[in-house]
VONU-505226 format. One line per field, with one value per atom (N, C-alpha, C): residue in three letters; atom name; x, y, z. Coordinates in steps of 0.05 Angstrom, whole numbers, plus 5000, padded with zeros to 4 digits. Last residue first. Example, Ala and Ser with C-alpha at 12.3 -4.5 7.8 and 13.67 -1.06 7.14 Angstrom:
BEGIN
residu [Ser:Ser:Ser:Ala:Ala:Ala] $
atome [N:CA:C:N:CA:C] $
px [5257:5273:5258:5264:5246:5264] $
py [4955:4979:5001:4886:4910:4934] $
pz [5142:5143:5157:5156:5156:5156] $
***
This chain:
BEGIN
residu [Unk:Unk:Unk:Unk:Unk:Unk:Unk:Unk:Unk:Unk:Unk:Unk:Unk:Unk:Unk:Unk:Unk:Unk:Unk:Unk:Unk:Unk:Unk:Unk:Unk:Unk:Unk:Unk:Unk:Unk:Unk:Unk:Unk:Unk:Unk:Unk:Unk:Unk:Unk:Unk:Unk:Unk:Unk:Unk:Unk:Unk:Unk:Unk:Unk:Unk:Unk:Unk:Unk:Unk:Unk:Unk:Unk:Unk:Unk:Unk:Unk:Unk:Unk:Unk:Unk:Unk:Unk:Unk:Unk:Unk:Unk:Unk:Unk:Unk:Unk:Unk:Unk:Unk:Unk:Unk:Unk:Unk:Unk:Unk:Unk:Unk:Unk:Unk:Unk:Unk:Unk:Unk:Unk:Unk:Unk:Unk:Unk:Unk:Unk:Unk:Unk:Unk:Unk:Unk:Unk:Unk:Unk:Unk:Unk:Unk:Unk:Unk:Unk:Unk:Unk:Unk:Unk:Unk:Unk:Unk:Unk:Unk:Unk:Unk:Unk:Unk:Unk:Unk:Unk:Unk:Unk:Unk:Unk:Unk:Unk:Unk:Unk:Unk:Unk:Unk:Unk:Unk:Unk:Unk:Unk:Unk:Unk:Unk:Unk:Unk:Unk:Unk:Unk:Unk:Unk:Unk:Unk:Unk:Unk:Unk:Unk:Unk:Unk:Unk:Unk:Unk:Unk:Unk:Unk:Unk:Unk:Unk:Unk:Unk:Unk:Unk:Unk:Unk:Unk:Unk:Unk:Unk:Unk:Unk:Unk:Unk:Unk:Unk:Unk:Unk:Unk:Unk:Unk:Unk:Unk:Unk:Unk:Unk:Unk:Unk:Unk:Unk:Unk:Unk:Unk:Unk:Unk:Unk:Unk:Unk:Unk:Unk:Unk:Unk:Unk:Unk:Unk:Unk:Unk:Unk:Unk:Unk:Unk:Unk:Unk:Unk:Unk:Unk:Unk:Unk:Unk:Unk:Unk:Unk:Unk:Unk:Unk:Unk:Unk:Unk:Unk:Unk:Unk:Unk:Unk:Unk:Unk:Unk:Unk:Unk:Unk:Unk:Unk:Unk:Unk:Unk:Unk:Unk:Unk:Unk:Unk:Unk:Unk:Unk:Unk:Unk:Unk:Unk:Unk:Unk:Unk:Unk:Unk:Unk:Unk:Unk:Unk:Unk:Unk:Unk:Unk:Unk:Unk:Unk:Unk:Unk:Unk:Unk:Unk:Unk:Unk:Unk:Unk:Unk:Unk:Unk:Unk:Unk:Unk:Unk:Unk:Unk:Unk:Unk:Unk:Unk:Unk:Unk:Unk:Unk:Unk:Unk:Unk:Unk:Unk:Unk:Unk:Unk:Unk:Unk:Unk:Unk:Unk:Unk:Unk:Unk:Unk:Unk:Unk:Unk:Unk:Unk:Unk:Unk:Unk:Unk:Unk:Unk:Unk:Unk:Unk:Unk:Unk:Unk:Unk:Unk:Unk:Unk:Unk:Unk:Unk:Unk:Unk:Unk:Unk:Unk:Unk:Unk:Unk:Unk:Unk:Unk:Unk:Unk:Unk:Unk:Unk:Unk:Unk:Unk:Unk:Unk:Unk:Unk:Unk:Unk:Unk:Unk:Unk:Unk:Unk:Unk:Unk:Unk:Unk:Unk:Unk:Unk:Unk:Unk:Unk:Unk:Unk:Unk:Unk:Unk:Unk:Unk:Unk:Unk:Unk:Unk:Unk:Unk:Unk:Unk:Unk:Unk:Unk:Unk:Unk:Unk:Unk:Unk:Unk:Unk:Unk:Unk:Unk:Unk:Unk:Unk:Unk:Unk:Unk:Unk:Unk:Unk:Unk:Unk:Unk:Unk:Unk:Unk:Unk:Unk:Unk:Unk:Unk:Unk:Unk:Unk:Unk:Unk:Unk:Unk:Unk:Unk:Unk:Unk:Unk:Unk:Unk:Unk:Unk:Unk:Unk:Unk:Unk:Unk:Unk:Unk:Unk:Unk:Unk:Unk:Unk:Unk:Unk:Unk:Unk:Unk:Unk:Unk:Unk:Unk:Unk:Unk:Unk:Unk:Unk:Unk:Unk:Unk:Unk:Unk:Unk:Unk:Unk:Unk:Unk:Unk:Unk:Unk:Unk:Unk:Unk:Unk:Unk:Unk:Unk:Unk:Unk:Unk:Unk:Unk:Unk:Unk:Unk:Unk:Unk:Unk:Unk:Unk:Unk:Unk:Unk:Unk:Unk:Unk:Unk:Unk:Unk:Unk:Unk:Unk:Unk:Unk:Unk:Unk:Unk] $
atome [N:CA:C:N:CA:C:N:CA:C:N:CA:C:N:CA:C:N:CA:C:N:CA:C:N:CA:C:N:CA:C:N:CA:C:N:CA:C:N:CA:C:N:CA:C:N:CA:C:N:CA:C:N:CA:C:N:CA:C:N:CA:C:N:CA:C:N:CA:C:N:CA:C:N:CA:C:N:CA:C:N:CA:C:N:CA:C:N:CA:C:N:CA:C:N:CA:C:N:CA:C:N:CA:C:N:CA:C:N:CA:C:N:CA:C:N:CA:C:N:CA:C:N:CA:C:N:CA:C:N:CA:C:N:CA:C:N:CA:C:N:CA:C:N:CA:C:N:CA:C:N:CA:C:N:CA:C:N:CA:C:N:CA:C:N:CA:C:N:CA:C:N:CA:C:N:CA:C:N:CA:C:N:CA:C:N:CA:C:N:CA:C:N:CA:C:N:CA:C:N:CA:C:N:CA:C:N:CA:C:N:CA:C:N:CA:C:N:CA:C:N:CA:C:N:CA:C:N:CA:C:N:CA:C:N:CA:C:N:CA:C:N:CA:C:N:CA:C:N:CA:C:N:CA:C:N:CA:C:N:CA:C:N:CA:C:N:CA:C:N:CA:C:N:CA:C:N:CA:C:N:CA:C:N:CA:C:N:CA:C:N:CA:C:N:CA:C:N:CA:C:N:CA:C:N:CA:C:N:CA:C:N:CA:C:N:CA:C:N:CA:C:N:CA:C:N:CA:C:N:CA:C:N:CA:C:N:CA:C:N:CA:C:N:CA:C:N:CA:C:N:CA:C:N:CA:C:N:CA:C:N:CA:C:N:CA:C:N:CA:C:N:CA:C:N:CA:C:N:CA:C:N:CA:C:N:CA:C:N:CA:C:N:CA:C:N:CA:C:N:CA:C:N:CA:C:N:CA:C:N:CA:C:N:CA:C:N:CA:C:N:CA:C:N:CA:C:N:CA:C:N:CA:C:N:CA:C:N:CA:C:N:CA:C:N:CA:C:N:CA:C:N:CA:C:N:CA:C:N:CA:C:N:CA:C:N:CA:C:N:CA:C:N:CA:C:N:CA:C:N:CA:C:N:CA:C:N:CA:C:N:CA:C:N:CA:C:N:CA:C:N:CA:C:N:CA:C:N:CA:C:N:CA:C:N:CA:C:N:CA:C:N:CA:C:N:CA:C:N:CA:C:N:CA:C:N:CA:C:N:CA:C:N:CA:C:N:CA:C:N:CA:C:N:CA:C:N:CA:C:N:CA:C:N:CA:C:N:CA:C:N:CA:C:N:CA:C:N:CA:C:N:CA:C:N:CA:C:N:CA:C:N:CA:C:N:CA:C:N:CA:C:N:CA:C:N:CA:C:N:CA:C:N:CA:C:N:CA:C] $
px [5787:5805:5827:5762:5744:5764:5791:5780:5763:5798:5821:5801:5746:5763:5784:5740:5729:5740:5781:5786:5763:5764:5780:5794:5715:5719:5739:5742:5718:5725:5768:5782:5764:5726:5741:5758:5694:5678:5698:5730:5722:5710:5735:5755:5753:5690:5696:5711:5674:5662:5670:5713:5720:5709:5691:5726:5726:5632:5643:5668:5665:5655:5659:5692:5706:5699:5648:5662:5680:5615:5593:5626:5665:5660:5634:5650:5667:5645:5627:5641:5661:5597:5629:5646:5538:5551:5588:5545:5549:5546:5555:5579:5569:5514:5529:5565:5483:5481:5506:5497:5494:5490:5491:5521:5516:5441:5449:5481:5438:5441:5447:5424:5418:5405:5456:5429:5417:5484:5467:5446:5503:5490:5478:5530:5515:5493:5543:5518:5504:5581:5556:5535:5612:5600:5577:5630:5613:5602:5661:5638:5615:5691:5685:5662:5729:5711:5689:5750:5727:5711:5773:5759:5729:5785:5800:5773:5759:5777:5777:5743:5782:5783:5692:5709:5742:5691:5679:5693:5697:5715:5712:5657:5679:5698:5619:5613:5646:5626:5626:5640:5626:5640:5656:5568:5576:5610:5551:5545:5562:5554:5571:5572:5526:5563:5574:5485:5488:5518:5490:5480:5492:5488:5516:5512:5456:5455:5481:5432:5464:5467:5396:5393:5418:5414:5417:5408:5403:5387:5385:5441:5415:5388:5487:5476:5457:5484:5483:5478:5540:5512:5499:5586:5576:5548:5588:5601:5599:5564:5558:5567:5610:5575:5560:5651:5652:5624:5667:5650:5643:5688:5709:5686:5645:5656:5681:5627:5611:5623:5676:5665:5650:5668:5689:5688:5618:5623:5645:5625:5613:5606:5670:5673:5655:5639:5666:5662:5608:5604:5615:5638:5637:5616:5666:5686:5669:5606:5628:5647:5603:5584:5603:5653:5651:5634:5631:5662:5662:5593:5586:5615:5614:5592:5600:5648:5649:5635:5592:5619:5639:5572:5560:5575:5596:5592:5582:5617:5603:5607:5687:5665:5650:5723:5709:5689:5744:5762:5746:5749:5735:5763:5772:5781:5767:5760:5747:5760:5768:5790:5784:5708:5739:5759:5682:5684:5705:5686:5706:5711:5636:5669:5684:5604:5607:5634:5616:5626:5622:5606:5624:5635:5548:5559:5589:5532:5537:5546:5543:5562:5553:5515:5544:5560:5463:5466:5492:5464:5469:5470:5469:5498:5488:5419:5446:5467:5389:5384:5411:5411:5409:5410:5387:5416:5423:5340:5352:5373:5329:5330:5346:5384:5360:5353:5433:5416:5379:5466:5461:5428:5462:5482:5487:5420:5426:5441:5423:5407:5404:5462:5473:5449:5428:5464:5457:5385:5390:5410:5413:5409:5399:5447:5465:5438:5407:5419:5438:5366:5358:5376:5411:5405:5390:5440:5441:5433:5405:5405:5411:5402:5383:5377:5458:5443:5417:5460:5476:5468:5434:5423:5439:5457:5427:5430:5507:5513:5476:5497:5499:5504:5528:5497:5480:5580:5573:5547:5608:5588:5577:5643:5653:5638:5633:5657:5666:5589:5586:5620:5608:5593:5593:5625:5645:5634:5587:5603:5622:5552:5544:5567:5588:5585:5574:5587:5607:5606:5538:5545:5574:5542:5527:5534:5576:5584:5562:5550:5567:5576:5510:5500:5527:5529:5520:5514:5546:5569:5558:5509:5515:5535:5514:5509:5520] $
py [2529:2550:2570:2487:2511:2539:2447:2454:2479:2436:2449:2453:2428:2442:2462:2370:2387:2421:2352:2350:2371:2340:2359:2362:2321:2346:2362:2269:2281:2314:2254:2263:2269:2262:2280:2270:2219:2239:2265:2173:2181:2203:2172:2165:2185:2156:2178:2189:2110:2127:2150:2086:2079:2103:2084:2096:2095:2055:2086:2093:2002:2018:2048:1984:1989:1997:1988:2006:2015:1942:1970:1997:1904:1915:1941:1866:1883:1893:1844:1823:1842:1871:1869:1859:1861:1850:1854:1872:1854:1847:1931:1922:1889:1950:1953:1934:1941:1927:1926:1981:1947:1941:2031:2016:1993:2023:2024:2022:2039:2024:2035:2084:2088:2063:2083:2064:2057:2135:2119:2104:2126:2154:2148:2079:2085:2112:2056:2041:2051:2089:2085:2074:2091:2121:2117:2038:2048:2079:2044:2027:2031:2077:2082:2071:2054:2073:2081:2005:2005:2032:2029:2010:2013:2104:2075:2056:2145:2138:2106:2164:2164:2148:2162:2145:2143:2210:2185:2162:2251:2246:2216:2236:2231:2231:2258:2235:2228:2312:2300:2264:2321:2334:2313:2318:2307:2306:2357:2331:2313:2404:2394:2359:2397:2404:2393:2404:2383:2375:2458:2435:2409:2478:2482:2463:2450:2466:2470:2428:2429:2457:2435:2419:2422:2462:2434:2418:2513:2502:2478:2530:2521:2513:2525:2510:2514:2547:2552:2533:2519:2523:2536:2500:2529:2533:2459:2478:2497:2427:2425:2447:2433:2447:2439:2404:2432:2448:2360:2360:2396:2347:2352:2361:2329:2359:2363:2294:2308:2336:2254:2254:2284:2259:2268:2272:2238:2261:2275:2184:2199:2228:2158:2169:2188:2167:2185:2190:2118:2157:2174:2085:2085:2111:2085:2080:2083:2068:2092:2105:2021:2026:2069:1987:1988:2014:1992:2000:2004:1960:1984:2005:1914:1917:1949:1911:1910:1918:1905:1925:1938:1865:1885:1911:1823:1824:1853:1834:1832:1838:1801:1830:1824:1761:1763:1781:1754:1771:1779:1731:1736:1739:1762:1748:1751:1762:1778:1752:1753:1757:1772:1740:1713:1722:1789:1757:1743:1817:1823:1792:1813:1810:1803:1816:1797:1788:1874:1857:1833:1897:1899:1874:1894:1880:1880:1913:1887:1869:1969:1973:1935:1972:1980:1961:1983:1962:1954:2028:2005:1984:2055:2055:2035:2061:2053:2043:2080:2048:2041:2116:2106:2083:2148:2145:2127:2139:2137:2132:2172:2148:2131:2227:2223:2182:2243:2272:2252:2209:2216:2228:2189:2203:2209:2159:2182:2199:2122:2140:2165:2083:2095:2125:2062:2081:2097:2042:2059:2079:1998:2017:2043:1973:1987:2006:1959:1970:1984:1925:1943:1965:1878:1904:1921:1846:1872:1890:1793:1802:1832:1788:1791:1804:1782:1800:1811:1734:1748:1782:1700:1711:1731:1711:1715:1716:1678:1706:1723:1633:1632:1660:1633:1632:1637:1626:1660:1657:1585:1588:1616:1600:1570:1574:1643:1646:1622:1627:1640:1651:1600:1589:1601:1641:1615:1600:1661:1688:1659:1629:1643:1646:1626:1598:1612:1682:1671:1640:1681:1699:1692:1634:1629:1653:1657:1648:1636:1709:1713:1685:1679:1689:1704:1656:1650:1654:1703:1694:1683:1769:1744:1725:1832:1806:1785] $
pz [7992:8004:7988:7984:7983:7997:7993:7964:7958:8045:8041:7996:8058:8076:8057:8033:8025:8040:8070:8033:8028:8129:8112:8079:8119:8127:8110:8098:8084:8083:8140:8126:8101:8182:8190:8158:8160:8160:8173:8163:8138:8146:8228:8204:8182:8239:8248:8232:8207:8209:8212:8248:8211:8204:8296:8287:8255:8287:8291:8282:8285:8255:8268:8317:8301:8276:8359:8352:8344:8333:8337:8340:8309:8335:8327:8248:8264:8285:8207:8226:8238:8165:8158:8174:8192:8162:8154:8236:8234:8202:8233:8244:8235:8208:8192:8210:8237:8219:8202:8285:8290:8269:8246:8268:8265:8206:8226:8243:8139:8161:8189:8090:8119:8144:8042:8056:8078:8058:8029:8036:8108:8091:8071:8115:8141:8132:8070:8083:8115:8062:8036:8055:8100:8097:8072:8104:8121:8118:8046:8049:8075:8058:8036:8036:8103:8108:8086:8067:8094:8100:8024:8022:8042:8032:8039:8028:7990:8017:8017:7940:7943:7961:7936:7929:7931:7967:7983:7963:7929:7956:7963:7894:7886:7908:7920:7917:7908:7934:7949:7943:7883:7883:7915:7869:7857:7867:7909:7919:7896:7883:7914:7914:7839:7832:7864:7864:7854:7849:7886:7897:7889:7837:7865:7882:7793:7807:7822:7722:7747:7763:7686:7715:7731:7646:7640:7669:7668:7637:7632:7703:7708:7681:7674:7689:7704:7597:7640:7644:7561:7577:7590:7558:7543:7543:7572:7584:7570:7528:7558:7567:7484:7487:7512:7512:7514:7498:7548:7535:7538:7602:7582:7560:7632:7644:7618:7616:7616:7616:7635:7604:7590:7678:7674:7643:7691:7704:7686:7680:7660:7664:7717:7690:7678:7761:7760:7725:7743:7746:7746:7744:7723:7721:7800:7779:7749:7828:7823:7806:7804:7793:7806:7824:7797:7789:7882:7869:7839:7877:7877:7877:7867:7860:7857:7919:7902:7873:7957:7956:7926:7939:7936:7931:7970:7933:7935:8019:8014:7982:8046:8046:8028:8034:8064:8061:7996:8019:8037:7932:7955:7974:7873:7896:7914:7799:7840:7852:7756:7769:7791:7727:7736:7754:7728:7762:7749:7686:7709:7724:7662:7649:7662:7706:7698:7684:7710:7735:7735:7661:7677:7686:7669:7643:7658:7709:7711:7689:7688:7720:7711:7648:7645:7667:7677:7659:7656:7703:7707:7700:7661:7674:7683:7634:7615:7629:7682:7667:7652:7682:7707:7700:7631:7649:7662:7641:7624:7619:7682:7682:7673:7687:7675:7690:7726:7719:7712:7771:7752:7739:7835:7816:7791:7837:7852:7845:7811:7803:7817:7825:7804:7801:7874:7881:7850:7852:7867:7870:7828:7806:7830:7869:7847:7840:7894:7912:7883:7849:7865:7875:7836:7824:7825:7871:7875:7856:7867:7890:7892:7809:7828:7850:7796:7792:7802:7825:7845:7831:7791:7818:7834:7745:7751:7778:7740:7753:7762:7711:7752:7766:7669:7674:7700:7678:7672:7681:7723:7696:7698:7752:7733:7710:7773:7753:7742:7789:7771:7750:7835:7812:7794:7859:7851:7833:7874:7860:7839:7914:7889:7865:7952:7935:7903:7975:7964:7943:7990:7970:7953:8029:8006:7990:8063:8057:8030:8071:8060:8057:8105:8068:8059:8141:8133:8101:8169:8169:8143:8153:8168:8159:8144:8131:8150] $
***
């Protein structure tokens, strides 16, 4: 993202915490990239649709107390929309006629158990890496895009990159041991 539209993302977000009404566009802008994210990670549309609906009911509640800090609304954004799969993962997995299922009856493959399993690693790690392992594997940016939207070096992303995908490694490493 350019210096430019983070700084219009930002006029946006300030408007919108003077006037709730002003949050439309900034809905606009990410609810493609949220309902994407959210549908990847959950089983029905249906689903997909409810959470993300959730994830901007949220982050509307929320904008009075976002502090810009330079990184993209989005980030954020999609901090929430994690934080609210975790949950319904965790909801799902306490839920004991679910678990008296097979899983292959309900669609939950090893597969899926990984990847869900994954996805929750990726939310532990740091801010930055958290965000270059979404936009370099999720939304399959580039380095160079991904360096000039967060106003860092082509190789202070790799190191971030490298970063997250060796302490990835090893969490998943040590869970299977």
């Amino acid at each position: 993202m350019k210096v430019s539209e983070l700084d219009h993302e930002r006029h946006l977000i300030e408007a919108a915490q003077r006037d709730p009404k002003c949050f439309a566009e900034l809905y606009e802008a990410n609810f493609n990239r949220v309902y994407a994210f959210v549908a990847r990670r959950v089983a029905t549309r249906d689903e997909a649709e409810d959470l993300t609906a959730e994830v901007f009911h949220q982050a509307l509640a929320s904008l009075r107390g976002f502090e810009w800090q330079g990184t993209p609304f989005a980030a954020w954004i999609l901090g929430i929309a994690s934080h609210l799969v975790a949950k319904g993962w965790q909801r799902a997995a306490r839920q004991p006629e679910l678990a008296a299922v097979e899983p292959d009856s309900i669609g939950v493959t090893e597969q899926t158990e990984r990847q869900a399993m994954f996805a929750q690693l990726v939310d532990r790690l740091p801010e930055d890496q958290r965000l270059v392992i979404r936009r370099r594997f999720v939304d399959q940016h580039s380095i160079r895009e991904i360096a000039r939207e967060l106003g860092r070096s082509e190789g202070a992303v790799k190191q971030l990159q490298f970063r997250a995908v060796e302490s990835l490694r090893n969490q998943m490493g040590s869970r299977h041991e």
